[in-house]
N, C-alpha and C positions, 0 to 999 in steps of 0.2 A: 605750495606758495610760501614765500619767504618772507619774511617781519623784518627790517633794517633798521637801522638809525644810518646816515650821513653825517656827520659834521665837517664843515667847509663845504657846504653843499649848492653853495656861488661861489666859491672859487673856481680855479682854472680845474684841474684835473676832479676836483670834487663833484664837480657840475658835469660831468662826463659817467661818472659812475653812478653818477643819481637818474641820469638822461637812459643808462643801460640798465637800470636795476627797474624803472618806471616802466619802461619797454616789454622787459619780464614779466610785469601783469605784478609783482613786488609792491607788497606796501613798503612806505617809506617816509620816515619820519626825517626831514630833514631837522639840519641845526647850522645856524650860522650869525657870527657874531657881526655882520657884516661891517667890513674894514674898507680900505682904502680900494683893495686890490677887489672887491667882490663883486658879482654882477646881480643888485636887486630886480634889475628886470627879465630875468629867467623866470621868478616867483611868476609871472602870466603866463610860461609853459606847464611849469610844472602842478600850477594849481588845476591844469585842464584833467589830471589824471584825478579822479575818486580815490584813489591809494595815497595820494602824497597829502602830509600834513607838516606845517613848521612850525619852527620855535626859534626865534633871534634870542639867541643866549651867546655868551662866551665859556667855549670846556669850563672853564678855571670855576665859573659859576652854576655851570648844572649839580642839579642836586635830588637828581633820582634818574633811575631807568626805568621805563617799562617795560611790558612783555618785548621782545624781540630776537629772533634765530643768533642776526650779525651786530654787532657796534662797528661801523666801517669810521673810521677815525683818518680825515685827510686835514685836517685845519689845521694849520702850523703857519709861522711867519718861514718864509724861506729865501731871501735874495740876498746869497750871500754878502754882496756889498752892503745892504744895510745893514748886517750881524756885524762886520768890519767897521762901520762907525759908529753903532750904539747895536750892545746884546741885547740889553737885560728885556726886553720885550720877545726874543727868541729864548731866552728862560723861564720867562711866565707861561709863553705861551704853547714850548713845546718841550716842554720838562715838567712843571707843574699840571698844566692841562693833560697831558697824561699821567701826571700822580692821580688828579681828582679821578678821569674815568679809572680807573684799578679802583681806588677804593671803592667808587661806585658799583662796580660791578662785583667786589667783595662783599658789598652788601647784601646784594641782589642774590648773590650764589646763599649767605646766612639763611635769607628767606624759607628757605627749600624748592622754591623752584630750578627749574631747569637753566644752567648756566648760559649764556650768549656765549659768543667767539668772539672774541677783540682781533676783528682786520685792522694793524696799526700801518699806514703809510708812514715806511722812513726815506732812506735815496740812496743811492748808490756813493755816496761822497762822504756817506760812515768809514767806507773801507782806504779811503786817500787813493793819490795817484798811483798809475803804476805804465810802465814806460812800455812793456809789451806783455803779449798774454791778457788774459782775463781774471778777475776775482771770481772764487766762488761762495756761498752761502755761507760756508765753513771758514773762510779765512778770519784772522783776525781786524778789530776795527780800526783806523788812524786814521781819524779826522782830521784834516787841517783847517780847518777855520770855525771861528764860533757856531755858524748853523751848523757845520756836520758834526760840531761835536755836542751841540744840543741835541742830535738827533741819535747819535749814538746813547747818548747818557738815558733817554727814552726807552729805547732798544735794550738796556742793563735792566732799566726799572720792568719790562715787561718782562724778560724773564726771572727775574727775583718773584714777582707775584705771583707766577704761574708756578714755581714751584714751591715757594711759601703757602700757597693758597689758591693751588691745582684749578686756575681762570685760564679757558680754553685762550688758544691766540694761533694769530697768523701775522706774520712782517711780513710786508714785500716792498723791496728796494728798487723804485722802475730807475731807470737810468733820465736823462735831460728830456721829458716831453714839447711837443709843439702843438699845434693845431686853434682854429679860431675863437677867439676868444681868452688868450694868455692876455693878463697886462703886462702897460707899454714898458714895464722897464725890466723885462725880458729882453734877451739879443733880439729875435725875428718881430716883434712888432715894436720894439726900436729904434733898428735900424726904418722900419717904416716909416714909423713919426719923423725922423731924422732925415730921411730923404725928401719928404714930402714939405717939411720947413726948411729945406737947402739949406742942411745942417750938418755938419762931418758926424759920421759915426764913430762912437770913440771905442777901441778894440784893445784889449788888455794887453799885452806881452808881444806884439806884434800882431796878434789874431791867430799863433804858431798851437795851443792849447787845442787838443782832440777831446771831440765829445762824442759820444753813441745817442741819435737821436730817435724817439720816435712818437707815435703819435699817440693824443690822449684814450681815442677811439680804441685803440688795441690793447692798453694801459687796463681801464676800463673792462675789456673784454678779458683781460689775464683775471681781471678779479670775478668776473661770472666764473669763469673756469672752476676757480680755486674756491668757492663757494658751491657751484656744484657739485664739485667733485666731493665733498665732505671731509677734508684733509681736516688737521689744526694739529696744534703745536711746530707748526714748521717755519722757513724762512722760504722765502723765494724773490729771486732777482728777473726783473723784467724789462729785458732789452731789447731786443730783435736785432738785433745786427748789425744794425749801419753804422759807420762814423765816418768822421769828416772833422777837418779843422777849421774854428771860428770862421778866419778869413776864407773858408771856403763855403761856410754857410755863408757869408756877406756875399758872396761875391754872384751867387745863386741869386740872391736876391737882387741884390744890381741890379742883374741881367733881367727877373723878371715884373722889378719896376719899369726898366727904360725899357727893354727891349735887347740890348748889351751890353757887354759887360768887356771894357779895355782900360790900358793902363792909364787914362786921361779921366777917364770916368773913377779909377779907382785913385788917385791922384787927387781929384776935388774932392770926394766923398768919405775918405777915412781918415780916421786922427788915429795915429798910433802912438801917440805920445804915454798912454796910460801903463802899468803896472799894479798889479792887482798883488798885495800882502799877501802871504801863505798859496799863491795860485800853482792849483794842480795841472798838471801837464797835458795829463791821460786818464779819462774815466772807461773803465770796461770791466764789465761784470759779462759772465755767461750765464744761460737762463736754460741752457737744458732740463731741467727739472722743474721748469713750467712747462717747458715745451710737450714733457713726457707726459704733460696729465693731459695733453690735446689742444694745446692752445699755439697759434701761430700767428703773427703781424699782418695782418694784411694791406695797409696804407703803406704808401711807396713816397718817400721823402718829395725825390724829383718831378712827382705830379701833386700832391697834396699843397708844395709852396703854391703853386699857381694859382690858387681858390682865396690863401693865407694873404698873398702879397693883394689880389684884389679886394681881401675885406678890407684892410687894413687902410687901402688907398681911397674908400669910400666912406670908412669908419672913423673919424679922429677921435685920437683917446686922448684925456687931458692930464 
């Protein structure tokens, strides 16, 4: 049995790892500073398990560790457009909140006990676009835009610690997740809000921008993998394969708010007037070397929206 920490343990992809790690019969000490984006009413799932306990703190202000195998680290500010009108809070929060855990866990190693593993969540959007092919683990980083290069700058600071001061670690870089439960100012529960208040969706560069989607569930499950398996000091990118361009995720969705999806319908419904500063083209990472420790996608884009599109349409998020 496994000892965790979580932090962003309501947020979107954090609340997935914590729903899989609780699953596992895993204690689990959440943490979350709960923000705008966070969902405090998971706390009535998650308190149903004997294993889970929390703590509303912010990284930047924890100041100790206890016993535990993993530090799974998902709390970060990440929407890119909000890094593009004001950083300095994707500085604090995902630069510095991982200086403190390093130190923290520098300490914790002083101690003589037994060191934890720092699983740090960075993204795929360290490594910047690239027009064809895939990134792999080993490529170098270009960030374009202030979230990915907070996150890259992250990703420096953990391997400097780990070989300064030999603090086990794992990165994994998932590519664009989906699944119930993202906030609304995400593309797919976006566009939801936005259709549902007969409101244009506003889509960056025409909607022409390719993303690799996939679900948080398998996201999630890449990190059982990679924690069972007992690996560390590595990187790993977690994708599954799919992609598709913006305006071909809208248009998915379209289809399965109304039912279909033609040019009259996309004609009332989209604003394409937007351009996004520093936007990347094409994100694609390969993930073979997840895939090699036994892990595979199992949620299938084209039937997963169908569950997405009707929470969303039942759900208003404000």
């Amino acid at each position: 049995m496994k000892i965790v920490y979580i932090t962003g343990c309501l947020g979107f992809i954090g609340s997935y790892v914590t729903r899989a790690c609780l699953q596992k019969g895993w204690y689990v000490r959440g943490v979350d500073k709960i923000t705008y984006a966070a969902r405090p009413e998971l706390l009535n799932e998650f308190k149903k398990y004997d294993t889970f306990s929390f703590d509303q703190t912010d990284i930047c202000d924890l100041d100790r560790i206890i016993d535990c195998d993993y530090f799974i680290n998902t709390a970060a500010e990440s929407h890119v457009d909000n890094s593009i009108r004001k950083s300095s809070d994707f500085l604090t929060s995902n630069i510095y909140g991982v200086y403190n855990i390093l130190e923290l866990l520098k300490d914790y190693k002083k101690s003589g006990s037994h060191s934890p593993v720092f699983l740090h969540f960075s993204t795929d959007e360290v490594y910047g676009d690239i027009d064809s092919g895939d990134h792999y683990e080993t490529d170098i980083l270009k960030p374009s835009n202030p979230y990915s290069a907070t996150k890259a700058a992250a990703d420096q600071l953990i391997f400097a610690w780990a070989r300064t001061y030999n603090i086990p670690y794992v990165i994994v870089r998932p590519t664009n997740n989906y699944g119930i439960g993202q906030y609304v100012e995400k593309l797919i529960p976006k566009s939801c809000k936005f259709l549902s208040l007969g409101r244009k969706i506003p889509l960056h560069n025409n909607g022409t921008p390719i993303r690799n989607w996939l679900h948080a569930k398998d996201t999630a499950q890449g990190v059982i993998t990679i924690i069972e398996s007992g690996v560390k000091n590595e990187i790993f990118n977690i994708a599954g394969g799919f992609e598709q361009s913006n305006i071909d995720t809208v248009k998915k969705i379209i289809k399965e708010f109304f039912g279909e999806c033609n040019d009259s319908l996309l004609e009332k419904h989209l604003d394409l007037r937007f351009k996004r500063d520093g936007q990347d083209v094409r994100y694609a990472i390969n993930d073979d070397k997840l895939k090699n420790l036994g892990w595979k996608p199992n949620c299938q884009f084209d039937e997963e929206i169908k569950d997405i599109i009707q929470h969303y349409k039942n759900n208003f998020i404000w």
